[in-house]
C-alpha positions in Angstrom: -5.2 -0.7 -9.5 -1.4 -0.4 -10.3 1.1 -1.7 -12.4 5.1 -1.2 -11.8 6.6 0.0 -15.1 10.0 0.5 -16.4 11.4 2.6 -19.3 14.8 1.6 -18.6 17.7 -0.1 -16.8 19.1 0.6 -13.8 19.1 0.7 -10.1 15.6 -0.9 -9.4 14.4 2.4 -7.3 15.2 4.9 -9.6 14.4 2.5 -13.0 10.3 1.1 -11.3 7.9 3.5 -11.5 4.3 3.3 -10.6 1.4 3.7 -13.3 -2.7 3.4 -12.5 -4.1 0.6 -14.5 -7.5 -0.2 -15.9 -8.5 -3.6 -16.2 -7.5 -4.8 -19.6 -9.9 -6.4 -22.0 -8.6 -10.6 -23.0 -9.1 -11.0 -26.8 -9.3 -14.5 -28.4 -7.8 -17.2 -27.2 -6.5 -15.2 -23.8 -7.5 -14.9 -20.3 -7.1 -12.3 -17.4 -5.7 -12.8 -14.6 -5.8 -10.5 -11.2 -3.0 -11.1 -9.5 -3.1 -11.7 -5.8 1.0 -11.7 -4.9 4.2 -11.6 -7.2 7.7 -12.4 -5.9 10.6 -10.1 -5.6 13.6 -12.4 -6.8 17.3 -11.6 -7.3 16.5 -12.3 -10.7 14.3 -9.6 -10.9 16.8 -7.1 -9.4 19.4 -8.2 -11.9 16.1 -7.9 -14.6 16.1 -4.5 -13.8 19.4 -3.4 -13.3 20.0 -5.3 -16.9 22.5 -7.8 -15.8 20.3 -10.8 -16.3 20.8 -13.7 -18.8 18.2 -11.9 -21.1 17.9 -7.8 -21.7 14.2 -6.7 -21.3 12.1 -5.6 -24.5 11.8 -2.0 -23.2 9.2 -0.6 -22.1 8.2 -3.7 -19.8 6.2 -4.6 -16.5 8.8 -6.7 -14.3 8.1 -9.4 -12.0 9.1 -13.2 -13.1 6.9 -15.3 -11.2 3.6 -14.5 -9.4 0.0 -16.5 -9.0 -3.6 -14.8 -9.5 -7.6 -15.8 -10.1 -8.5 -15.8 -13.4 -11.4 -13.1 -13.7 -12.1 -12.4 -17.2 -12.1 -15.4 -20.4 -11.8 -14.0 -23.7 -13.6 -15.0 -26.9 -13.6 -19.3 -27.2 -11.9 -20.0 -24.0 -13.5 -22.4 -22.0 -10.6 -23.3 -19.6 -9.8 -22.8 -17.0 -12.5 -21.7 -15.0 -13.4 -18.1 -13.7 -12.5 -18.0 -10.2 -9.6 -20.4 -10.3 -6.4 -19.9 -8.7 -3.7 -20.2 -11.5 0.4 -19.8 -12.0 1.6 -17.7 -15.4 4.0 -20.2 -16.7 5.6 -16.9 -18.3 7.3 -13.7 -17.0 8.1 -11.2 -16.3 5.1 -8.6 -16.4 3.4 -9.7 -12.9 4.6 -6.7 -11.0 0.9 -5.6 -12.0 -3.1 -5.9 -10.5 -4.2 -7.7 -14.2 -2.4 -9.7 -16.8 -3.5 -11.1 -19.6 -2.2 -14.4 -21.0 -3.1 -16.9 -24.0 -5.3 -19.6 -21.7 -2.6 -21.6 -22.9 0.3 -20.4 -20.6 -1.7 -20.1 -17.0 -1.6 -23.7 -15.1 -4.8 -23.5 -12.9 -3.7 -25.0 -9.0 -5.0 -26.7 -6.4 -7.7 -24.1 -4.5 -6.4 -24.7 -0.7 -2.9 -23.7 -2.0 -1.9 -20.2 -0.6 -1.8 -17.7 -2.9 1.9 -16.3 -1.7 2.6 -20.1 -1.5 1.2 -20.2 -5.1 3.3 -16.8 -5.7 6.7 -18.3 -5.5 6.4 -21.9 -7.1 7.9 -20.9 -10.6 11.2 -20.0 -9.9 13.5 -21.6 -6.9 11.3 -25.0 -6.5 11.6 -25.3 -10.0 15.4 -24.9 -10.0 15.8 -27.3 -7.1 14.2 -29.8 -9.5 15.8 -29.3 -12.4 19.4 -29.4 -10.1 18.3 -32.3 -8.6 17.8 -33.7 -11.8 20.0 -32.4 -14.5 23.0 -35.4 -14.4 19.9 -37.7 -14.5 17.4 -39.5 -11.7 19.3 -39.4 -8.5 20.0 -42.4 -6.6 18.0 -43.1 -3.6 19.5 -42.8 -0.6 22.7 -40.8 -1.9 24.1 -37.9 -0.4 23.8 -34.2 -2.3 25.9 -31.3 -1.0 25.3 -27.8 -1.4 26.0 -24.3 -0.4 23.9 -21.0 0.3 21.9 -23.7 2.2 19.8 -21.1 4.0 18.6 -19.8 0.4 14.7 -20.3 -1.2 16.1 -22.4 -3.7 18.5 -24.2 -0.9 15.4 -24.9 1.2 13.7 -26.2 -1.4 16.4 -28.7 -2.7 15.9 -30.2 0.9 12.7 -30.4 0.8 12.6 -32.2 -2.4 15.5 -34.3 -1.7 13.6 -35.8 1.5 10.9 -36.7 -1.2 12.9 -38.6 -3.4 14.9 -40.2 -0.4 18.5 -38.4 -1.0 20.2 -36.8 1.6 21.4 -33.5 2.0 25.1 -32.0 3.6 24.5 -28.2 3.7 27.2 -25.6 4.2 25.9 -22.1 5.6 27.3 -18.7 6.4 25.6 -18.1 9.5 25.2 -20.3 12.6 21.8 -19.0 13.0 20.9 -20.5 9.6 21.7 -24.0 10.5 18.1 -24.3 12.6 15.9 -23.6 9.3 17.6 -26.1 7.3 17.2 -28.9 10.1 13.5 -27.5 10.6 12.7 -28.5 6.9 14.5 -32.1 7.1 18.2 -31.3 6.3 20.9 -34.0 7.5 23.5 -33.0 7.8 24.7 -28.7 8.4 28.0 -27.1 8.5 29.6 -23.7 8.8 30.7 -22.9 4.7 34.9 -23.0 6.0 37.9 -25.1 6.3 36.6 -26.2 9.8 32.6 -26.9 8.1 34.6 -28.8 5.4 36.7 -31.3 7.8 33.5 -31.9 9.8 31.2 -33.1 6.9 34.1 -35.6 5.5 34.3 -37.0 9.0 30.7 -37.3 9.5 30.1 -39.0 6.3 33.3 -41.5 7.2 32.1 -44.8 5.7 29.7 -44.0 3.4 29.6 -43.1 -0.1 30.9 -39.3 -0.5 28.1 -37.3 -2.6 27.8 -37.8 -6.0 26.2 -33.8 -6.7 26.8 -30.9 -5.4 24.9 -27.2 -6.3 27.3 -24.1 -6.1 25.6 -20.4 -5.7 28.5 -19.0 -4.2 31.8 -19.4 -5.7 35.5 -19.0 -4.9 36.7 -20.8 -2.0 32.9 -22.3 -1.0 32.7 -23.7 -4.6 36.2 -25.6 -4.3 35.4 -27.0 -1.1 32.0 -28.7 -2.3 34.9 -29.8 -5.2 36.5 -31.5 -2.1 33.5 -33.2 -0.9 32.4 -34.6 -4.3 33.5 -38.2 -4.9 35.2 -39.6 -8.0 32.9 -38.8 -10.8 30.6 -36.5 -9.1 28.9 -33.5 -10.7 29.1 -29.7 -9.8 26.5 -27.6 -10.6 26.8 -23.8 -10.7 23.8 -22.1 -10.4 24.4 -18.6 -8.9 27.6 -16.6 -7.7 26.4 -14.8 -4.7 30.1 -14.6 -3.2 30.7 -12.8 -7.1 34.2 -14.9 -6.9 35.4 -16.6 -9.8 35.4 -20.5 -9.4 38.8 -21.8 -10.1 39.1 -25.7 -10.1 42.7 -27.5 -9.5 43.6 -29.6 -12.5 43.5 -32.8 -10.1 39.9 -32.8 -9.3 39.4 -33.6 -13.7 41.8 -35.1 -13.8 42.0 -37.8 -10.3 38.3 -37.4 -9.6 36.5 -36.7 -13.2 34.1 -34.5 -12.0 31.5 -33.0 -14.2 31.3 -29.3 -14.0 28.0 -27.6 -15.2 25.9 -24.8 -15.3 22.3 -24.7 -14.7 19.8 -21.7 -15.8 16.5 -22.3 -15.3 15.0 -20.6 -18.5 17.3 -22.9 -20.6 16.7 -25.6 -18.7 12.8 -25.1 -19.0 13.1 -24.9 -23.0 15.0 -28.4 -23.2 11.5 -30.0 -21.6 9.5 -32.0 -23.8 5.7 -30.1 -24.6 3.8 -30.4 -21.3 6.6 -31.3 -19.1 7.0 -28.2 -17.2 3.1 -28.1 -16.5 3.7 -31.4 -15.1 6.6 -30.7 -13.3 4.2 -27.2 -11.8 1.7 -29.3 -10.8 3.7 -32.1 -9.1 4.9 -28.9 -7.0 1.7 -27.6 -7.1 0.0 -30.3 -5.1 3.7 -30.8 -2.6 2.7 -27.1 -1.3 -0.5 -27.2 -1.0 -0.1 -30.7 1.1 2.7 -28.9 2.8 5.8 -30.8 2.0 7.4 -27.9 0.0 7.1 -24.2 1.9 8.9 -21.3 1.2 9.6 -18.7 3.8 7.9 -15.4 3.7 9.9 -12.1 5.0 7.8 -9.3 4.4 4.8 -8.2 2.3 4.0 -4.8 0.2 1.2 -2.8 -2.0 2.1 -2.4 -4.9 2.4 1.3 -4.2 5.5 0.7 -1.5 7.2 -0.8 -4.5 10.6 1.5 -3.2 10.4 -0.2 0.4 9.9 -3.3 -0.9 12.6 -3.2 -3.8 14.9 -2.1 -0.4 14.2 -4.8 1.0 14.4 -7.5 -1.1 18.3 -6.0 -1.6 19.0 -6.7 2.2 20.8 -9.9 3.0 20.0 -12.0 6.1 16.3 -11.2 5.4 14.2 -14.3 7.2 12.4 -15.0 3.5 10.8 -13.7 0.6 9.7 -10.4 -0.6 6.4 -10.4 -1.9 3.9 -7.9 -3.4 0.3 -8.8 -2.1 -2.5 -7.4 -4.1 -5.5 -7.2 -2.3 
C-alpha cells in the first residue's frame, strides 16, 4: 500500500519518492477510492518537472488521471455504490493505492469497462473531443487534418471522428506509424514533410480541403497543416512536441482567414456548463467499454518500480501508454 510523493520540482526520478500508505478514513460527504491503474502522461512529467500550465501546491501525490472501485462511503453518502468501478473527475493525486474524493467528483462507469481502459479516459479522449469541437459541431462528412497522428490523443481524434462521420488526413513521423492509424479507421496517412504534404493535396483533389486542423508539433509540421487548411479553416494548437515556435506567413490571415487557437484541456473543461463534463465522461465511458474508442497500452508497473516506469514513459516511439497497475 503505496503512494508516490513529491516535495519538490524537478526531474521526475530524483523529485517521486515512494511512501507506505494506510487506508485513509472518507469523512462526510466523501468516498474512497482504491485505485486499480493511473496513467503516466506527458502532462504529468511536465507536472513534475514544474513546467505545466499550473505549479503544484507542494507537497502533492501526482498522477492526473486514473480509475479505481470505490471501497469505503463516508458519513451520508449513498452514491455511488461500494464496489463500483469509477473515474476521479479531478487530479492529480492518483499516483497512490487510496484516494479520497467528495462523492461529488467520482463518475461511476460502466462495469465491463477495463480498468486500464477506465485509467486513461480523462485526459487525451477528452481533448480529442473538445478539439473536435471547439470551432463548434463539425460538419459531417468534412475532412480534419492533424499531426503527431500516432499519438493517444491522435488516435483518439480518429476514433471519434469515425463516430461523428468526419474524416481524418494524418501526417506521421514514422512509416511504421501509418499501420495504427489505418487499424483504428484513419483515411487518409502521410509522412509529416514536403513530400507527405504534396500527396494529401493531391489525394483530396476535388473535394473540399479541411476546414480543422490540430497541431502538437510545431515549426515546419504546423505550417504545413496551415497549407492544407482551406479558406477559413481553424488551427488548433494543442502541444509542441517538435518544441519549435509556430510562425504563420501573413497570407494565410490575410488570403485564407484562418482561425488560430489554442486548446488546454483544463480551461476548456471549466468553460462546460454544470454536468457537462460528466456527460461528455460517460458518453466516452460507454464508446470504450463497447469498443469504439481504445487506447494503446505499452507497458505496466507497481507502484514501487515508479523509476522504471517514470523512464519509460520519457522514451519516444513507445507502442502506447505507461500505466501504474495496482493490484
Amino acid at each position: 500500500m503505496h503512494q508516490l510523493r513529491m516535495a519538490r520540482c524537478g526531474p521526475p526520478a530524483d523529485a517521486v519518492e515512494l511512501h507506505p500508505q494506510a487506508p485513509p478514513i472518507p469523512g462526510p460527504g466523501e468516498v474512497r477510492l482504491r485505485l486499480r491503474a493511473a496513467a503516466l502522461n506527458p502532462a504529468d512529467l511536465n507536472f513534475i518537472e514544474g513546467h505545466y500550465g499550473r505549479q503544484p501546491d507542494l507537497p502533492c501525490v501526482p498522477g492526473m488521471e486514473g480509475a479505481g472501485i470505490i471501497d469505503a462511503l463516508g458519513p451520508g453518502v449513498a452514491a455511488p455504490a461500494l464496489g463500483s468501478l469509477a473515474l476521479p473527475l479531478t487530479g492529480p493525486g492518483n499516483w497512490a493505492t487510496w484516494r479520497i474524493l467528495p462523492a461529488t467528483a467520482v463518475l461511476t462507469l460502466p462495469p465491463n469497462l477495463d480498468p486500464l481502459q477506465a485509467a486513461l479516459l480523462r485526459i487525451n479522449p477528452a481533448t480529442a473531443w473538445g478539439l473536435l469541437h471547439a470551432a463548434g459541431p463539425p460538419a459531417p462528412g468534412s475532412w480534419v487534418a492533424q499531426n503527431a497522428a500516432s499519438s493517444a490523443a491522435a488516435h483518439c481524434v480518429i476514433q471519434l471522428a469515425r463516430g461523428l462521420q468526419l474524416r481524418t488526413v494524418n501526417f506521421v513521423r514514422r512509416p511504421e506509424s501509418a499501420a495504427a492509424c489505418r487499424a483504428l479507421g484513419a483515411d487518409l496517412t502521410f509522412p509529416d514533410d514536403a513530400a507527405g504534404l504534396a500527396a494529401a493535396r493531391a489525394a483530396l483533389a476535388g473535394a473540399a480541403p479541411p476546414a480543422l486542423a490540430f497541431n502538437a508539433v510545431g515549426g515546419d509540421s504546423a505550417l504545413r497543416l496551415l497549407d492544407l487548411l482551406g479558406p477559413g479553416g481553424t488551427h488548433i494548437t494543442y502541444g509542441a512536441m517538435g518544441r519549435q515556435a509556430l510562425k504563420v506567413p501573413n497570407s494565410m490571415l490575410i488570403f485564407k482567414g484562418l482561425t488560430l487557437r489554442g486548446f488546454w484541456l483544463s480551461r476548456w473543461q471549466e468553460g462546460l456548463a454544470p454536468g457537462e463534463a460528466a456527460a461528455l465522461y460517460q458518453r466516452l465511458a460507454h464508446l470504450a467499454a463497447s469498443g469504439q474508442l481504445r487506447q494503446q497500452i505499452d507497458a505496466t508497473y507497481p507502484l514501487a518500480e515508479f523509476r522504471q516506469a517514470l523512464g519509460r514513459a520519457a522514451q519516444s516511439g513507445r507502442g502506447g501508454k505507461v500505466l501504474f497497475a495496482m493490484p
